[in-house]
C-alpha positions in Angstrom: 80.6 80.6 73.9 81.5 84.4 73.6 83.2 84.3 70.3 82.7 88.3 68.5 83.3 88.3 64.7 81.8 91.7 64.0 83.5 94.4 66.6 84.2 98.0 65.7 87.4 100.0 67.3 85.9 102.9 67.0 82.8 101.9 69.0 84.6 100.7 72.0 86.2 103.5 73.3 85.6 103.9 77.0 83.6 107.2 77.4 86.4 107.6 80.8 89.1 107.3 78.0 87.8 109.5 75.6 87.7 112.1 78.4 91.2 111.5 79.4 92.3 111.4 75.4 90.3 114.6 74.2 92.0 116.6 77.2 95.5 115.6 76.5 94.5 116.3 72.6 93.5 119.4 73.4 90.0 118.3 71.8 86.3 119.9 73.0 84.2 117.9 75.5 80.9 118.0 72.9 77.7 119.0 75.0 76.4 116.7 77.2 79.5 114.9 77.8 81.5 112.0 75.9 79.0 109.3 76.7 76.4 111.2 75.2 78.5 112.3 72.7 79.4 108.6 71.8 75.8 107.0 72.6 73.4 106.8 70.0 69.6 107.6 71.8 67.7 106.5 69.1 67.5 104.4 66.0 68.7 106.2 62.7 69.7 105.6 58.8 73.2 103.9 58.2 74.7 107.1 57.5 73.5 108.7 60.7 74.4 105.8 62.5 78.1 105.7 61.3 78.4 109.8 62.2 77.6 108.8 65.7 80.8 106.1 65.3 82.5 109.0 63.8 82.3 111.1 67.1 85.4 109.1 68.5 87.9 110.0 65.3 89.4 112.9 67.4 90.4 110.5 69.9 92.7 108.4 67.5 94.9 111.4 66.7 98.2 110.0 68.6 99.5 106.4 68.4 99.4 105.9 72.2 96.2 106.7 72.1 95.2 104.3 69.5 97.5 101.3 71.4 95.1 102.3 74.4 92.3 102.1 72.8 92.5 98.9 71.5 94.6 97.3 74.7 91.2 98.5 76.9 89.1 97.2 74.2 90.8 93.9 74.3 90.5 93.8 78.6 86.7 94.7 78.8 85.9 91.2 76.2 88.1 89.6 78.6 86.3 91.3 81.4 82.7 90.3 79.9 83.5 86.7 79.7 84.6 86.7 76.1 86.4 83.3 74.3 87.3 85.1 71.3 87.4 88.6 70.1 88.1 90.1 66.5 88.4 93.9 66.1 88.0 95.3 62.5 88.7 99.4 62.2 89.7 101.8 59.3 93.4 103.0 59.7 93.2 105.4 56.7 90.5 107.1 59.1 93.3 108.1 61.8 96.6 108.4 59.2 98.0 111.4 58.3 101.4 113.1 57.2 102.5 111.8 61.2 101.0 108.8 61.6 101.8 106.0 58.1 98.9 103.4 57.9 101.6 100.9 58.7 102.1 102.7 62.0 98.6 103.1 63.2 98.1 99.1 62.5 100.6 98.3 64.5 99.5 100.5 67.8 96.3 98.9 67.4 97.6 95.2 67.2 100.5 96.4 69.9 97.4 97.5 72.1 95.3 93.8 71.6 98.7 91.8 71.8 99.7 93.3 75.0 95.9 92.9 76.4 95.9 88.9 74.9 98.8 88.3 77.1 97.6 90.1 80.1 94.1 88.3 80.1 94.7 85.1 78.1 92.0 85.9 75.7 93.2 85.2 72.0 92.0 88.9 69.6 92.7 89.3 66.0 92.5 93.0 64.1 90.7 93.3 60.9 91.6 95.8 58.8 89.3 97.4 56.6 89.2 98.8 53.5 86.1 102.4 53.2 83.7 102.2 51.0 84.0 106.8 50.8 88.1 106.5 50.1 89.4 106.3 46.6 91.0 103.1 45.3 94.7 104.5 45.1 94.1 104.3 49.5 92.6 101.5 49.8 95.0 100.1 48.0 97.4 101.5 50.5 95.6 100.0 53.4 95.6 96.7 51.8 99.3 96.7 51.3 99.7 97.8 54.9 97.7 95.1 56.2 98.9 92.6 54.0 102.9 93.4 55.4 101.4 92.8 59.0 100.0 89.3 58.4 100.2 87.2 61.4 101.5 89.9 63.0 98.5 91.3 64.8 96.3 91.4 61.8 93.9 88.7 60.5 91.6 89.8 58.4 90.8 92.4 55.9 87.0 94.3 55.1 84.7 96.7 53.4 83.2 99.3 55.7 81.7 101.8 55.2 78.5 103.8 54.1 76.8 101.2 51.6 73.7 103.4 51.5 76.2 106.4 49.5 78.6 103.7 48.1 77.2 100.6 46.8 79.2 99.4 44.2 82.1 96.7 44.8 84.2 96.5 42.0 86.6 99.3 42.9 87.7 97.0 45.5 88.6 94.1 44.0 92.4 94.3 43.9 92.8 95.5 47.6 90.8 92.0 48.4 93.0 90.0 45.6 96.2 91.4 47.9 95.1 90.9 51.1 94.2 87.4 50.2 97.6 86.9 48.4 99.1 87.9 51.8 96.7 84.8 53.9 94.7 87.2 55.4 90.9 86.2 56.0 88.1 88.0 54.1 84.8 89.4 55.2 83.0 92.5 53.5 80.3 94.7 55.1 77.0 93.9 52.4 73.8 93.7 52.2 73.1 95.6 55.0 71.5 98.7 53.5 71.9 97.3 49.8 69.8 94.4 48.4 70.3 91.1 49.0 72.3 90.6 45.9 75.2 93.1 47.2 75.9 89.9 49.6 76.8 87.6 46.4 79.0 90.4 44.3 81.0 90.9 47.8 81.6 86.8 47.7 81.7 86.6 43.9 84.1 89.7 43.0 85.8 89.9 46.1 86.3 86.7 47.1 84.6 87.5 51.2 84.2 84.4 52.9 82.2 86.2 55.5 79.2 88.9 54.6 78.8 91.8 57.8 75.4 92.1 58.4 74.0 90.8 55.8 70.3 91.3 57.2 68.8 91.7 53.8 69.2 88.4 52.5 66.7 87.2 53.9 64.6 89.4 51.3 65.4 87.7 48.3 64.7 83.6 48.4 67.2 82.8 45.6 70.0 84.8 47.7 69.0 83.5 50.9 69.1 79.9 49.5 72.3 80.9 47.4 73.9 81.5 50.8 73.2 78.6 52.3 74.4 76.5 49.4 77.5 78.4 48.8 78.4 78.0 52.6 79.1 81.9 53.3 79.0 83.0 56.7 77.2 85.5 58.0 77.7 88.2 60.8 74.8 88.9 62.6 74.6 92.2 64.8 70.8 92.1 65.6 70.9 95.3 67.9 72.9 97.7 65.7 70.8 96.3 62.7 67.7 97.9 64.6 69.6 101.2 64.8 70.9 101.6 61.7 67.6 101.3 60.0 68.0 98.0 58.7 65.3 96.0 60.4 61.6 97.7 62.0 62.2 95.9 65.2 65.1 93.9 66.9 62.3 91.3 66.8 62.5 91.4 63.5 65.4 90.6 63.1 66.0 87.6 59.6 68.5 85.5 62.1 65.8 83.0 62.6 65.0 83.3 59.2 68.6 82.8 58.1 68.9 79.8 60.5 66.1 77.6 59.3 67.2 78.1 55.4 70.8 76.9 56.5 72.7 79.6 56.6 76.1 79.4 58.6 75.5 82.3 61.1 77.9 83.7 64.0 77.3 86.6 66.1 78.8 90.2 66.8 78.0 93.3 68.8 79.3 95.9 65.9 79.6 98.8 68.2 78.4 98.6 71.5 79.0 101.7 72.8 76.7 103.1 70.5 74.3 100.9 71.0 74.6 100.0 74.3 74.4 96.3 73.2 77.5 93.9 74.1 77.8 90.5 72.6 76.4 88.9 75.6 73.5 90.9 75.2 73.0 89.9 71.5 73.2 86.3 72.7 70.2 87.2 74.8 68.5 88.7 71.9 69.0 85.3 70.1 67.3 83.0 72.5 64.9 85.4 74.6 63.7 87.6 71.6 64.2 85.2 68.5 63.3 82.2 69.8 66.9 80.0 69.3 66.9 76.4 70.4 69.9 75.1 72.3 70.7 73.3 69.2 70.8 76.8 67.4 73.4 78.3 69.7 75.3 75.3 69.3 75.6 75.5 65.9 76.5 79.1 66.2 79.3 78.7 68.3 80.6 75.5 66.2 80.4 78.0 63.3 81.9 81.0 64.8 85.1 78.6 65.9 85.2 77.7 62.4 85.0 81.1 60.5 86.8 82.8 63.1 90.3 84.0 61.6 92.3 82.1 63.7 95.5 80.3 64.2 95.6 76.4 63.9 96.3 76.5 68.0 93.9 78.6 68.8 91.0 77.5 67.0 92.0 73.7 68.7 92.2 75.4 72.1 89.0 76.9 71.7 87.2 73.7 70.1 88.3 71.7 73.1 86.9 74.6 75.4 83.7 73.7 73.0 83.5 70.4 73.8 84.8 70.4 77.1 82.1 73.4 78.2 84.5 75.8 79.3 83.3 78.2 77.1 81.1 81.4 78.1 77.4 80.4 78.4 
C-alpha cells in the first residue's frame, strides 16, 4: 500500500503553481525558474536542505493560495496511487498580522478536505510546532491545532533545524496540549542529533512516532530501546541522503531498523525537492535495501496502525489490506 506518514506542505507545491502564485503575489521568478528554484540538485547539510524547502514561503502569503496548495497536494497522492496521505507544515511560517494561525490551518485542511472528497483518498494535516520559534508561538500553534481537532487536523510535530536547535524541553507543554486535545504525536529527531534525541522526543514529549530517526541505528541500546518501547519510525530514505544524514541512499539504517524490530513506515518528506515520491521510496526499499515481501507487509500493517486515523478509516483501509486493493 501507498500509505505517507512523513509529507511536507511546503515541498509539494507544483512548480506550475508556484508560477501562477508568485505572479498574482507580485513575487520574483528566482533565476532559473521555480522548478529550479524549488529543486534541490545536490545533496546538502540539514540546514541547507530546509533553505531549499524554504524557497516556496512566498507562495503561502494569501489563504487561497494555501487552500490550493494543499487541495493540489491532496489530488497528485490520489493521482500517484496513494491509500493514505498525512501532510504536516508550520503555520506560524505563513501567519502574520492578516492571516491568524487558526486561519491558515483551516485553508490548509479546507484545501485536503475538499481534495478527499473529490478523489476519495482519506488526508490528515499535521501541524507542527519549529524547533527556530520561541515557546510563547509554539504555544500558539498548539492551541490552534488543538481547537481544530478532528476538524482537518490530526496530528501535531517538531520540525525544524535540529542541527541549530537540539534541545526538546522547551516544547513540552505545546505536546502536553495537543495531546490533551486527542491529537496524535510525532516529533522530527534523531535525524541530525544522536540517537538519544529519538528517546527525549518519546520520553519528554510524549511522540508516539520519531521523523527520521536515521540515527538510531548508531547507538545499539537506542536501537534496541526502540524496538522494545514499540515507537514508530518514519523513514524518508531519499531526503535522508540529501540532507546529509546517511553517505549513500544505500546506506540507508531501514534494514538495520527492520531486523532489530523496529516498527517502521514510510514517507517521501518533500518530494519536490528531492524528486523522490513515496512510490519511489517504496522502490528504494525493496530494489536498493534488499526488503522481503514479508518486510513490506509488515510496513504497511504498521503504517495502518500508526497512521492518525479515524476508527472508519483505519477499518476501510485494513480491509483494503487484506482484501489487496491497496497500491502495490
Amino acid at each position: 500500500m501507498l500509505v505517507d506518514l512523513h509529507s511536507h506542505l511546503e515541498g509539494r507545491v507544483r512548480p506550475e503553481t508556484a508560477e501562477d502564485l508568485a505572479r498574482a503575489a507580485g513575487v520574483a521568478v528566482p533565476v532559473g525558474g521555480w522548478a529550479a528554484a524549488l529543486r534541490l540538485d545536490a545533496p546538502t547539510d540539514l540546514t541547507g536542505y530546509l533553505v531549499k524547502v524554504a524557497a516556496s514561503y512566498p507562495l503561502f502569503q494569501r489563504l487561497d493560495a494555501i487552500e490550493r496548495i494543499a487541495r493540489e497536494a491532496v489530488e497528485d497522492a490520489a493521482a500517484a496511487g496513494f491509500d493514505y496521505l498525512e501532510l504536516r507544515f508550520g503555520p506560524a511560517t505563513h501567519a502574520d498580522a492578516e492571516r491568524t494561525l487558526a486561519e491558515v490551518i483551516r485553508a490548509a485542511a479546507a484545501g485536503m478536505r475538499t481534495a478527499s472528497r473529490a478523489t476519495g483518498m482519506p488526508s490528515g494535516l499535521v501541524v507542527a510546532a519549529l524547533r527556530h520559534h520561541d515557546e510563547e508561538l509554539n504555544l500558539a500553534v498548539a492551541r490552534a491545532a488543538a481547537a481544530l481537532a478532528g476538524d482537518g487536523v490530526v496530528g501535531f510535530d517538531l520540525a525544524g533545524d535540529e542541527l541549530l536547535f537540539p534541545r526538546v524541553e522547551p516544547y513540552r507543554e505545546a505536546f502536553r496540549l495537543a495531546s490533551a486535545a486527542g491529537l496524535g504525536l510525532t516529533c522530527h529527531a534523531a535525524e541530525a542529533a544522536g540517537a538519544s534525541a529519538a528517546r527525549e522526543a518519546v520520553e519528554l514529549l510524549g511522540a508516539t512516532r520519531i521523523g527520521h530517526g536515521a540515527h538510531i541505528a548508531d547507538d545499539p541500546e537506542t536501537l534496541a530501546w526502540a524496538a522494545d518501547s514499540g515507537v514508530v519510525v518514519e523513514v524518508c530514505p531519499t531526503s535522508n541522503h540529501y540532507t546529509g544524514a546517511i553517505a549513500a541512499v544505500s546506506e540507508h539504517p531501514a534494514p538495520v531498523m527492520c531486523d532489530a524490530g523496529v516498527r517502521l513506515v514510510l514517507g517521501d518528506d518533500n518530494p519536490v525537492q528531492t524528486g523522490a515520491d513515496l512510490a519511489h521510496e517504496r522502490r528504494v526499499l525493496t530494489e536498493v535495501l534488499g526488503w522481503t515481501p514479508d518486510a513490506l507487509a509488515a510496513l504497511d500493517r504498521d503504517s495502518i496502525d500508526a497512521a492518525f486515523l479515524t476508527d472508519g478509516e483505519r477499518h476501510e483501509l485494513l480491509a483494503r489490506l487484506a482484501g489487496g486493493t491497496g497500491s502495490p
